[in-house]
C-alpha positions as CSV (number, residue, x, y, z in Angstrom):
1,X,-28.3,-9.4,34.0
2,X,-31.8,-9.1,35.3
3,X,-34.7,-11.6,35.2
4,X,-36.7,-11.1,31.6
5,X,-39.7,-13.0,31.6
6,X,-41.5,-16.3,32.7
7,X,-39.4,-18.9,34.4
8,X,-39.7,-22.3,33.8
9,X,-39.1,-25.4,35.9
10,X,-36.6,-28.0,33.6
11,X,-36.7,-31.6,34.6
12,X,-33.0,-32.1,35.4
13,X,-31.4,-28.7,35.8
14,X,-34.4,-27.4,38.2
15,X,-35.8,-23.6,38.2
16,X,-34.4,-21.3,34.8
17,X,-35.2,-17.8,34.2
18,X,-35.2,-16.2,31.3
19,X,-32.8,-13.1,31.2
20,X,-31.5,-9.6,29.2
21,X,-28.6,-6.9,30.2
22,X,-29.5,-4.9,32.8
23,X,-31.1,-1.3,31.8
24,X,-28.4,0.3,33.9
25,X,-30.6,3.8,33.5
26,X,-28.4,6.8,33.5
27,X,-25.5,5.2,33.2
28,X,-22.9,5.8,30.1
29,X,-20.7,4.1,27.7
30,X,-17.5,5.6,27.7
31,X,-15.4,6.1,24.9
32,X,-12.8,7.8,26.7
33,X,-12.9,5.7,29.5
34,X,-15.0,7.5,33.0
35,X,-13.8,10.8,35.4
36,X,-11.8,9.0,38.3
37,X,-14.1,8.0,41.1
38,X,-17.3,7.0,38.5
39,X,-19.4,4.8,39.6
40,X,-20.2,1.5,37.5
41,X,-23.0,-0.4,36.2
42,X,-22.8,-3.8,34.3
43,X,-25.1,-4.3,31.4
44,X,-24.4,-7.8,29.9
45,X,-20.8,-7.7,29.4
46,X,-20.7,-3.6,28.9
47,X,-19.7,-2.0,31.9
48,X,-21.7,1.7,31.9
49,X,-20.7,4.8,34.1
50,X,-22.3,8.0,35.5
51,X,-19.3,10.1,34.3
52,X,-17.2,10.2,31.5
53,X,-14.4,11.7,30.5
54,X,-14.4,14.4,28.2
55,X,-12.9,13.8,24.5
56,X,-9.2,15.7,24.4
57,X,-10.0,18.8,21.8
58,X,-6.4,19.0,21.0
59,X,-4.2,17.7,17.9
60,X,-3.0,13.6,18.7
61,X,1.1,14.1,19.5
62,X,3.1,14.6,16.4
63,X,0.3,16.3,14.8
64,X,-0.8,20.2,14.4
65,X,-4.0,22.4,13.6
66,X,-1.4,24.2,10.8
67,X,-0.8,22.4,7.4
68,X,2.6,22.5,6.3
69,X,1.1,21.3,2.6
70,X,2.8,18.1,1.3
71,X,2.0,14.6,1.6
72,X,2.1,14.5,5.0
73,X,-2.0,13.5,5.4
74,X,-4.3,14.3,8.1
75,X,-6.9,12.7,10.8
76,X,-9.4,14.2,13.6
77,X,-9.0,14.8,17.1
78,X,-10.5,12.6,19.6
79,X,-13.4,14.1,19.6
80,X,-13.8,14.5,16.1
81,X,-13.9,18.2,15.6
82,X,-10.4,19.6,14.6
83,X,-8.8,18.4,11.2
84,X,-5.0,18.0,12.6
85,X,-2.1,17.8,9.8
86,X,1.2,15.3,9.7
87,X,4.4,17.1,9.2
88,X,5.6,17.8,5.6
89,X,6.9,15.3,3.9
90,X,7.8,15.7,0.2
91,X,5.2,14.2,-2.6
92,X,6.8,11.3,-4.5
93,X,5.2,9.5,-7.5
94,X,5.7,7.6,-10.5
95,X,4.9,9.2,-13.3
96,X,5.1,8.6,-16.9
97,X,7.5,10.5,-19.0
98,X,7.6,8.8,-22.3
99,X,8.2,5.4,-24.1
100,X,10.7,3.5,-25.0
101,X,10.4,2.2,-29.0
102,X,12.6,-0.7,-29.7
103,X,14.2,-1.0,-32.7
104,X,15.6,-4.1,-34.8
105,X,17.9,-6.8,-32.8
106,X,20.9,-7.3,-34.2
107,X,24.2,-9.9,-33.6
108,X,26.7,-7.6,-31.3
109,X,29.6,-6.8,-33.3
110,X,32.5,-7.8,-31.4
111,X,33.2,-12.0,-31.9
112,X,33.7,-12.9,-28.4
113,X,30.6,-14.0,-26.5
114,X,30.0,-11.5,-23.3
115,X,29.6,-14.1,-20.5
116,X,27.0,-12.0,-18.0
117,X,25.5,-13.5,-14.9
118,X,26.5,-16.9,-16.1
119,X,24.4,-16.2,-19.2
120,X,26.0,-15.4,-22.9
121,X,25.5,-12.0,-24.4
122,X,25.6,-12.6,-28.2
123,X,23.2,-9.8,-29.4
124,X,21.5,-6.4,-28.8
125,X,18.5,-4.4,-29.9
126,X,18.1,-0.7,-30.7
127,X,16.2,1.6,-28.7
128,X,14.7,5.0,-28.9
129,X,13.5,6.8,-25.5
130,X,11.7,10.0,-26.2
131,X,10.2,11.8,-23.5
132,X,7.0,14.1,-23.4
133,X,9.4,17.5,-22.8
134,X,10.7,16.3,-26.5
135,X,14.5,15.3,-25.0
136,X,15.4,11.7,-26.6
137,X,18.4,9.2,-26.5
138,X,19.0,6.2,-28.6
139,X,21.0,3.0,-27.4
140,X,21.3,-0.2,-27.9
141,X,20.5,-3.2,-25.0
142,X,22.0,-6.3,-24.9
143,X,19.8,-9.2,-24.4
144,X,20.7,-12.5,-22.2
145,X,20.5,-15.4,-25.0
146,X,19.7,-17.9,-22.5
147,X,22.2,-21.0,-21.6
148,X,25.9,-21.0,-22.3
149,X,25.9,-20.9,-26.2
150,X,29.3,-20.2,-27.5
151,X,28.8,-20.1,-31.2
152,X,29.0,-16.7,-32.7
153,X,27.4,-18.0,-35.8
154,X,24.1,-19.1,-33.9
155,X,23.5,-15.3,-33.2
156,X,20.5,-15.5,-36.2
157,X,18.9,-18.7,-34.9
158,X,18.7,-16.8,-30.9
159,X,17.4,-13.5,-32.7
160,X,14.9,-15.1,-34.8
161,X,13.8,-16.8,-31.3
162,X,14.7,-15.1,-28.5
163,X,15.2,-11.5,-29.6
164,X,12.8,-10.8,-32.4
165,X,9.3,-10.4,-30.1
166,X,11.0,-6.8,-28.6
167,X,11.5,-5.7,-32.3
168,X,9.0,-3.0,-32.8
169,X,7.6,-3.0,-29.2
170,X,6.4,0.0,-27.3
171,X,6.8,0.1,-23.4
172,X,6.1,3.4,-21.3
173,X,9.0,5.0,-19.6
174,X,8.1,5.9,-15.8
175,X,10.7,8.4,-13.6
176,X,10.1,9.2,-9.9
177,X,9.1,12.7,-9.7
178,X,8.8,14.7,-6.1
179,X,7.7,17.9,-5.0
């Protein structure tokens, strides 16, 4: 730091001066640190050099001036001027490929109660899938009832309650396509 200004003389803490960073004239940040052997100027809390090194014009490591196309993505060299690519690496997304239209729910058809996860299985509903490239399938899902009911003949009361808000619903159908 360098004196900036008028001093002044404080009661109990004796002659201040006011002060800014030092100019450091021709001296240099360096963002790629200084040549070996560069001489150093402090400005504030910057330290400035005569000589910097250059940026590195090459690709980072693991990178190339040649795109190999893909997903692989890209970034600059150091200093900025040379797009360098990533190594291919195949395009994956989630795209939609239809919807799946659910049908009516209905009690399953054998008596005995599926026990699944600890939950009972007393009734399904229908499904249709049909996908944009016009291939469908149709099946049927069973649906947890919730709790440890044992009753075949409560099937209604747990469609009426716990089935019957899928009946009729639409829900798009996503599949993992890659290139």
């Amino acid at each position: 730091y360098v004196q900036d200004g008028e001093t002044c003389n404080h009661c109990s803490l004796g002659l201040r001066y006011k002060i800014k960073p030092a100019p450091c004239d021709g001296y240099l940040k360096c963002p790629n640190g200084p040549e070996t052997g560069a001489s150093s100027c402090l400005s504030g809390n910057t330290t400035l050099y005569d000589k910097c090194k250059p940026c590195d014009n090459s690709c980072p490591s693991g990178t190339s001036e040649i795109n190999p196309g893909g997903c692989g993505g890209s970034t600059t060299n150091e200093c900025g001027t040379k797009t360098c690519y990533y190594p291919y690496k195949s395009c994956c997304q989630e795209i939609q490929t239809g919807e799946q239209h659910y049908g009516s729910c209905f009690c399953h058809p054998n008596a005995t109660w599926y026990e699944q996860n600890g939950y009972s299985i007393c009734c399904s509903i229908s499904y249709t899938i049909e996908y944009y490239d016009g291939r469908s399938e149709s099946g049927e899902e069973l649906r947890n009832c919730g709790g440890d009911e044992r009753d075949p003949n409560s099937c209604n009361d747990i469609i009426r309650g716990n089935c019957s808000y899928m009946e009729g619903r639409v829900y798009p159908v996503y599949e993992t396509v890659c290139e």
